[in-house]
C-alpha positions in Angstrom: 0.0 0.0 0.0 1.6 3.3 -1.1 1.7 6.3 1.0 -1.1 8.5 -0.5 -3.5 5.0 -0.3 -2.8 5.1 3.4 -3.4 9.1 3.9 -6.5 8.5 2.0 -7.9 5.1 4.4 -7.0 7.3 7.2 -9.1 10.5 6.3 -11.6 8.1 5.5 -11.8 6.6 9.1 -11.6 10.6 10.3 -14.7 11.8 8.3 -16.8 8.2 9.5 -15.4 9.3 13.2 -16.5 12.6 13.2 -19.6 12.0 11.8 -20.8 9.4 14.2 -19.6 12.2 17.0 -22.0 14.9 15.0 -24.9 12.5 14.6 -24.5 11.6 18.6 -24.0 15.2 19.7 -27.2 16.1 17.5 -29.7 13.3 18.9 -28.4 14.1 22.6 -29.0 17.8 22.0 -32.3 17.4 20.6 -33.0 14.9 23.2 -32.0 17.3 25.5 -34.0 20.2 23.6 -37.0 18.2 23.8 -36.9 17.6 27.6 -36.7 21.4 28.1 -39.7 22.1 26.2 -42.4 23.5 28.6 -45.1 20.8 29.0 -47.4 22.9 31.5 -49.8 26.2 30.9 -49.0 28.3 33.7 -49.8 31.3 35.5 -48.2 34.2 38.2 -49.2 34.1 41.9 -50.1 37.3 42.2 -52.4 39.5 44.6 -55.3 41.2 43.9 -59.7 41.6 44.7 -61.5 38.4 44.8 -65.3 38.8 44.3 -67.6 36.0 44.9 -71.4 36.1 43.5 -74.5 33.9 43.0 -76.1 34.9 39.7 -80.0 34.3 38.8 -82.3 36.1 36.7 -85.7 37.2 38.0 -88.6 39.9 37.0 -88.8 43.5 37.8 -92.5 44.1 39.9 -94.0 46.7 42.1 -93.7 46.2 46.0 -97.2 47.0 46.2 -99.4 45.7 43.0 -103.6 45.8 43.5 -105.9 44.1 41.2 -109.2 46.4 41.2 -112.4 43.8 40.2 -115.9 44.2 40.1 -118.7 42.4 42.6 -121.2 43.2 40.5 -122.4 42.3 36.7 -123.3 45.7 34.3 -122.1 47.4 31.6 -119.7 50.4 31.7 -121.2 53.4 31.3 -118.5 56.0 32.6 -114.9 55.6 32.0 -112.7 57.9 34.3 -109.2 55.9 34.0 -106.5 54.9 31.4 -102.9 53.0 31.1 -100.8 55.2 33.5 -102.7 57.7 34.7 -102.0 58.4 38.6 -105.0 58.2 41.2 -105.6 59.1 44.3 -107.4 56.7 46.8 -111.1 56.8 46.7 -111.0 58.9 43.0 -113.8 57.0 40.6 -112.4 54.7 37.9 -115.3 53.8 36.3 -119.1 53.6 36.6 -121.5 51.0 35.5 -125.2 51.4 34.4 -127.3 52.1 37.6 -130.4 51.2 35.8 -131.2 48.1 37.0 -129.6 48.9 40.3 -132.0 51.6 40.8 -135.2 49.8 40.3 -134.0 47.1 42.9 -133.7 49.8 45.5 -137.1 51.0 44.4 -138.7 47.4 44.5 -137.0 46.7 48.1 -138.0 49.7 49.9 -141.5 49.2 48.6 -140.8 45.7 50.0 -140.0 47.2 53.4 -142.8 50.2 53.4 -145.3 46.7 53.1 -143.8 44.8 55.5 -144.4 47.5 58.0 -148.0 49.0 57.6 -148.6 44.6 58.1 -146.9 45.0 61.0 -149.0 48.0 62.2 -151.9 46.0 61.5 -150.5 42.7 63.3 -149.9 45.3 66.5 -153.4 46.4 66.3 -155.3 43.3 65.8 -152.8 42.3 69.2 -154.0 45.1 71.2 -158.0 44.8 70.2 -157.6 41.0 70.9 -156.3 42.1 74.5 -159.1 44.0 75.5 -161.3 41.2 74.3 -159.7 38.6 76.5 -160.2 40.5 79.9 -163.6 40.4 78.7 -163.8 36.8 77.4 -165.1 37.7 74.2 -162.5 35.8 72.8 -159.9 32.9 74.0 -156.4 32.8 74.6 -155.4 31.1 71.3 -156.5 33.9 69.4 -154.4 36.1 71.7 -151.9 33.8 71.0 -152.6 33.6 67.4 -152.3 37.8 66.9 -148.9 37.7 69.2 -147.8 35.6 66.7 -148.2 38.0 63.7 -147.0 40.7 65.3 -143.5 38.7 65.5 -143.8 37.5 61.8 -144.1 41.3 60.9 -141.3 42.6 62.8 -139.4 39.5 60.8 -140.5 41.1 57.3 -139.3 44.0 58.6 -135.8 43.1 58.9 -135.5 41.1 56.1 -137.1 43.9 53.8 -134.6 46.0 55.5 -131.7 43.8 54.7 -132.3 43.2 51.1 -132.5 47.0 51.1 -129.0 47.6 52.3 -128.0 44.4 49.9 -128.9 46.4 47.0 -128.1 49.6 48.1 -124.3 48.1 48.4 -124.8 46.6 44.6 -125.1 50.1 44.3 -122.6 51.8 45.7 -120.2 48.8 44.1 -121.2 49.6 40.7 -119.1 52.9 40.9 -115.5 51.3 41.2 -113.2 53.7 43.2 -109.5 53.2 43.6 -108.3 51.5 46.9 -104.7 52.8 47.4 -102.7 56.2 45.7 -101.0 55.1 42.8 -100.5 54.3 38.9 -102.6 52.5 36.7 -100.4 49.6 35.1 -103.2 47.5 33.5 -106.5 48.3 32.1 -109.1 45.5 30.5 -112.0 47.3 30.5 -113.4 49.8 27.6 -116.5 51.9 27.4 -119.4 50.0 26.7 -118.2 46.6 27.8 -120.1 44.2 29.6 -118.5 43.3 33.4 -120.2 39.8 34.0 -119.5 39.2 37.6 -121.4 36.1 38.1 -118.8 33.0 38.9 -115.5 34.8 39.5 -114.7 38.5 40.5 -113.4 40.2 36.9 -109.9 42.4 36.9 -110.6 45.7 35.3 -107.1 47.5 36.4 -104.1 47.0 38.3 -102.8 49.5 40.5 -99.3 49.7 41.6 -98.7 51.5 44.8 -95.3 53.5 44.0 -93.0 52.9 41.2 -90.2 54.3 43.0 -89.7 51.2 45.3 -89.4 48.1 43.2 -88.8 44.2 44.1 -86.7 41.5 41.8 -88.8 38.2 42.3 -86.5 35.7 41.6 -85.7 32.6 41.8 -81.9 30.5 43.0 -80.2 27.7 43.1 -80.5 25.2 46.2 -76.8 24.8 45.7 -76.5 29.1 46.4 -78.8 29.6 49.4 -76.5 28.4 52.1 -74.4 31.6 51.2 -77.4 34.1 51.4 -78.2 36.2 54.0 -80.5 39.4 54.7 -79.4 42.4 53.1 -76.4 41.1 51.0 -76.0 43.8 48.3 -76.7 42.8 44.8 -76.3 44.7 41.6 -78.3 43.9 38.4 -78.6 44.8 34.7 -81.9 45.0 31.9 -81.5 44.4 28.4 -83.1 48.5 28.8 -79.9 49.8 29.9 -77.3 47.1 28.8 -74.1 49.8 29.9 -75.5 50.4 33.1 -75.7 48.3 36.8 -78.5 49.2 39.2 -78.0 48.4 42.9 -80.5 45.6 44.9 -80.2 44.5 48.6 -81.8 40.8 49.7 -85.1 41.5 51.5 -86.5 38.0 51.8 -85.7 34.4 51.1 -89.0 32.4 51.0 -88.8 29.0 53.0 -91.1 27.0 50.3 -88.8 25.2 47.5 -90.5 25.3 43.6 -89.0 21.6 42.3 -89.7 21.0 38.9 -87.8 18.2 37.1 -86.0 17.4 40.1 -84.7 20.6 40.1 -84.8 22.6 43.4 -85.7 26.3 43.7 -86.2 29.0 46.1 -87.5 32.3 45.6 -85.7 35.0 46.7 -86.8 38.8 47.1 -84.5 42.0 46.6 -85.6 45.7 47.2 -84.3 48.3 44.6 -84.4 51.6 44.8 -86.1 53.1 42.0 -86.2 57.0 42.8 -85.8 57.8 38.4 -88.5 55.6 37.2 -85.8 54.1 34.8 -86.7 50.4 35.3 -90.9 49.4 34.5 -92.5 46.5 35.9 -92.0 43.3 34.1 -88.5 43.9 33.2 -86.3 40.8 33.3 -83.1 41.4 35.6 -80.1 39.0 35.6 -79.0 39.2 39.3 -75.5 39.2 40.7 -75.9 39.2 44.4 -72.5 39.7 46.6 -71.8 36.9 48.8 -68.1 37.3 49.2 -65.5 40.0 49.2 -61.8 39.8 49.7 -59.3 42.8 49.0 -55.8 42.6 48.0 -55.0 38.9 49.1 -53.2 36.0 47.7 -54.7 34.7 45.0 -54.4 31.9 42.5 -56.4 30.7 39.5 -59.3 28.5 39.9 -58.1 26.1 37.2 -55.1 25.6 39.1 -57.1 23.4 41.9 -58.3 21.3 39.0 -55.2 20.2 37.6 -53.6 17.0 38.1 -50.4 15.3 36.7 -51.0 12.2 34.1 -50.5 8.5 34.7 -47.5 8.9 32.1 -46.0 12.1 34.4 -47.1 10.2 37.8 -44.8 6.6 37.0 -41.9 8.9 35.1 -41.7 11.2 38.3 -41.2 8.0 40.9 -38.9 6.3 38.2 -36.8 9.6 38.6 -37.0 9.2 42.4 -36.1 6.1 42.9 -33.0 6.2 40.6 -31.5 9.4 42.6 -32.2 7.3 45.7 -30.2 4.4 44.1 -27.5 6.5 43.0 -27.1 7.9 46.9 -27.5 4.6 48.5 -31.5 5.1 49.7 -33.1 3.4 47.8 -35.3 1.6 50.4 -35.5 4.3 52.7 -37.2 5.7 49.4 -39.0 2.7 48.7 -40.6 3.1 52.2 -41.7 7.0 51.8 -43.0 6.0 48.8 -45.2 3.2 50.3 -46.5 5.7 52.9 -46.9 9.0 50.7 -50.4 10.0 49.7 -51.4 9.8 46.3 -52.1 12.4 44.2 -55.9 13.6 44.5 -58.2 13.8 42.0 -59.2 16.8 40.5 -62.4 18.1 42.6 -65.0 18.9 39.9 -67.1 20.6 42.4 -65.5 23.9 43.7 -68.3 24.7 45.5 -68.1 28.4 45.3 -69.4 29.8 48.1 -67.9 31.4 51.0 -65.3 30.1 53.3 -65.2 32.6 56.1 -66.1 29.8 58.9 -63.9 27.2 57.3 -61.1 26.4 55.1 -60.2 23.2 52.8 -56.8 21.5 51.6 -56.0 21.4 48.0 -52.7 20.0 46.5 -51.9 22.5 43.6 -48.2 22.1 41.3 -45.5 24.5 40.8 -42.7 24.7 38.4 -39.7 25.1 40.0 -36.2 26.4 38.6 -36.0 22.5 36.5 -39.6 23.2 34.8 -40.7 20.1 37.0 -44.2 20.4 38.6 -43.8 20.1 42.1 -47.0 19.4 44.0 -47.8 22.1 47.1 -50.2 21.6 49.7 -52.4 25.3 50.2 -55.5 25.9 52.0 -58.2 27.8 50.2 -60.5 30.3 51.7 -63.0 32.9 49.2 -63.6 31.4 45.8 -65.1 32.0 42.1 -65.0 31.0 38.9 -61.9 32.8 37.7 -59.8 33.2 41.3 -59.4 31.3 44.6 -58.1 32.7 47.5 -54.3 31.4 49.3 -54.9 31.4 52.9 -51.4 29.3 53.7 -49.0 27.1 52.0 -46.0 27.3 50.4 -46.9 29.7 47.8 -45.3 33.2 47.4 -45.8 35.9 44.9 -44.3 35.1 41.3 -45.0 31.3 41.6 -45.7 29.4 38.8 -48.9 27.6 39.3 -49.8 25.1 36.7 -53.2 25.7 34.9 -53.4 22.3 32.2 -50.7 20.1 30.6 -50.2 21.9 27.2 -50.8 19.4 24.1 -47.9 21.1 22.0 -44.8 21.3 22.6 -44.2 24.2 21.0 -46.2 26.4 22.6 -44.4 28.4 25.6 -45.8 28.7 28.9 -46.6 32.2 30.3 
């Protein structure tokens, strides 16, 4: 073999070398690239206002709301009252036709003036049949007899009387007044119609006392109501006024549940203030009422309570662990911890958010620490809602990186 056969052999051998070196450094560096790729969504510890509410939607009505009706049957002959007029107690709404009325009053106090002059002649046939007896003209049965009439006329009387002051009040109740100062919401009456009064009492108008003092009827949650007490604030929008919040405060929280479906529901009853007239009755309101309020605490995101490591992530992590513990000679002090150490818990699916001033619960939560390795840390939780919970004690400090959801690509970089 010449000399330039050998140089060439042995750059031959270099160039296979070196390239098995590249392809080993490149696989070990992207091995190594791919390891520090984030695998978590996270999120800063940070402190701030935590909030918590119970939502519902209810309907807008007057405290005070009167349906005005009619006792009697007859046809509206005077029409005094329209759709939002104010009135005054006592001011007439409407009359009906007092004809027939009228002749009824006529017909009972002729009624009456005949029952008396027969009971003027009953008390004189009494007192001539007296006479007679202390002369024994006559018996005592016919005394009796004339007593007797005198009674039955003094029992015409009072009846005549009676159906007198019936009709008289069929009267008076065919002129329909209004029983309280206020507005006149509804009207179902026109001139001319017939009010036919005969099985049930008709509603002609509705009266609402004052417009300025509202209620929100509505209706919550069985899960919510162990969080609500009397006047917890509450603020509220209509689709009316979409840019603005008006301001309610709990009034009442009725005892008897509505269940429909197996669904339970409790009515609940706010008092708003409605001094401008802005909101109208029958206005739908979706509620927020205020059940919670923290300022400026430690605070975490919701999701983060949720979150749980993988099967995959859960065997890879005690792999790691036992390995280090082999490689410093501990492996069955290891083994042992392991044996005793409480799993990881399962994501709780119910948050439950409602206030947690009289107690507190345990959550395990994961942090990234300096290796991007979720570490698990044990926190107690106090005020809750949908978006924030509330650190009451842990190890947790500001700037942590709390672990919201495994990301599915790698790519993507955790904030």
């Amino acid at each position: 073999m010449t000399f330039f056969t050998k140089k060439r052999v042995a750059w031959a051998v270099g160039i296979v070398v070196l390239a098995g070196a590249a392809g080993s450094y490149y696989q070990k560096n992207q091995k190594s690239n791919k390891e520090d790729e984030p695998k978590f969504k996270t999120a800063i510890v940070d402190k701030g206002n935590i909030t918590q509410t119970v939502t519902a939607s209810g309907t807008l009505n007057p405290v005070a709301l009167i349906n005005v009706g009619s006792q009697v049957s007859g046809t509206v002959v005077e029409l005094n009252a329209d759709f939002n007029d104010r009135v005054k107690k006592g001011q007439v709404l409407l009359k009906l036709d007092p004809t027939i009325f009228n002749a009824q009053i006529k017909q009972s106090e002729a009624s009456l003036a005949s029952a008396e002059s027969s009971k003027r002649l009953a008390v004189a046939n009494f007192e001539r049949n007296q006479k007679l007896v202390t002369q024994n003209y006559i018996s005592g049965s016919v005394l009796d007899q004339a007593k007797r009439e005198v009674e039955v006329a003094d029992a015409n009387i009072k009846l005549a009387k009676a159906q007198l002051d019936r009709v008289q009040a069929d009267y008076n109740n065919s002129v329909i007044r209004s029983p309280i100062d206020g507005v006149i919401i509804k009207r179902t009456i026109d001139m001319g119609q017939t009010v036919a009064a005969s099985f049930q009492t008709p509603n002609l108008f509705q009266i609402a006392r004052d417009l300025t003092k509202m209620q929100i009827d509505t209706s919550v949650s069985e899960a919510d109501v162990g969080a609500l007490k009397d006047g917890q604030p509450a603020r509220f929008v209509v689709d009316a006024y979409p840019d603005r919040e008006f301001e309610a405060s709990l009034r009442q929280f009725r005892l008897a549940a509505n269940v429909q479906q197996n669904v339970v529901t409790y009515n609940v009853v706010l008092d708003v203030d409605n001094k401008d007239e802005l909101l109208k009755p029958g206005m739908t309101a979706q509620v927020r009422l205020v059940v919670g309020n923290r300022q400026n605490v430690l605070r975490i995101p919701t999701a983060a309570l949720r979150f749980k490591l993988s099967d995959e992530e859960i065997a890879k992590e005690e792999k790691a662990k036992k390995e280090a513990a082999k490689k410093s000679g501990t492996e069955n002090a290891s083994a042992s911890a392991s044996a005793n150490a409480v799993p990881y818990p399962e994501a709780d699916d119910d948050i439950a958010f409602r206030s947690k001033s009289e107690m507190t619960r345990s959550f395990k939560i994961f942090v990234l620490d300096e290796k991007n390795k979720a570490k698990p840390v044990d926190i107690k939780i106090g005020l809750s809602n949908f978006r924030y919970t509330e650190v009451l004690s842990g190890d947790l400090k500001l700037g942590d990186k709390v672990v919201i959801r495994a990301l599915d690509n790698a790519s993507t970089s955790a904030r």
